[in-house]
C-alpha positions in Angstrom: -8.8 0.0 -10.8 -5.9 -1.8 -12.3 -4.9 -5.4 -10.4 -1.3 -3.8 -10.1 0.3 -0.6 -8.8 3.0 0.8 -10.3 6.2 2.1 -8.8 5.2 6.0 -9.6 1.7 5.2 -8.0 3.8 3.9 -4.5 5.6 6.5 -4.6 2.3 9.1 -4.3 0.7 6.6 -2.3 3.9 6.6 0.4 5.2 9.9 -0.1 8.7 8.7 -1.2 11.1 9.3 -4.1 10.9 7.3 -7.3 14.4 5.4 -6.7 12.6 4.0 -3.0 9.6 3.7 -4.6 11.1 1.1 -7.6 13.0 -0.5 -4.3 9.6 -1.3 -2.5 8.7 -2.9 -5.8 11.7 -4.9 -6.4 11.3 -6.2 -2.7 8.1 -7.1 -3.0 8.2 -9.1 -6.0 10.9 -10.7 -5.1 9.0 -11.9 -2.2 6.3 -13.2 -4.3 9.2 -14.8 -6.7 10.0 -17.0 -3.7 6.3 -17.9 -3.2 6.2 -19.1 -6.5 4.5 -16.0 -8.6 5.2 -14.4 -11.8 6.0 -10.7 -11.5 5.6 -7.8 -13.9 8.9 -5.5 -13.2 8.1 -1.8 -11.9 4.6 -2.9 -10.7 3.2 -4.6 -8.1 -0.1 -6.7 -7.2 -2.2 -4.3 -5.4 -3.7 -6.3 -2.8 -0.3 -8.1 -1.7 1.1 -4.0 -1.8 -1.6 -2.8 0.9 -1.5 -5.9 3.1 2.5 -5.5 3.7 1.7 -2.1 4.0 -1.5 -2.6 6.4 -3.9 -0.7 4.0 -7.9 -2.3 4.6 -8.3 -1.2 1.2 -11.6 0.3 0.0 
């Protein structure tokens, strides 16, 4: 399993369109911009995506 999830993979993952799925991802690396992270654009670190989104993770 790959460190990051990708915008098409949100989508699936939240049942949501592609446009609100690239949104989730912008917002969530911008937040990890602030902290002081580099971001990789249309994907996401997986662990930070499931703890905003309140997943336990497997």
């Amino acid at each position: 399993m790959s460190k990051f999830i990708t915008a098409a993979e949100v989508a699936e993952e939240l049942n949501v369109s592609m446009s609100c799925a690239y949104k989730i991802v912008q917002n969530l690396n911008e937040e990890l911009r602030k902290m002081g992270f580099f971001t990789v654009s249309g994907k996401v670190n997986r662990k930070f995506f499931e703890k905003k989104f309140m997943y336990e993770g497997e």
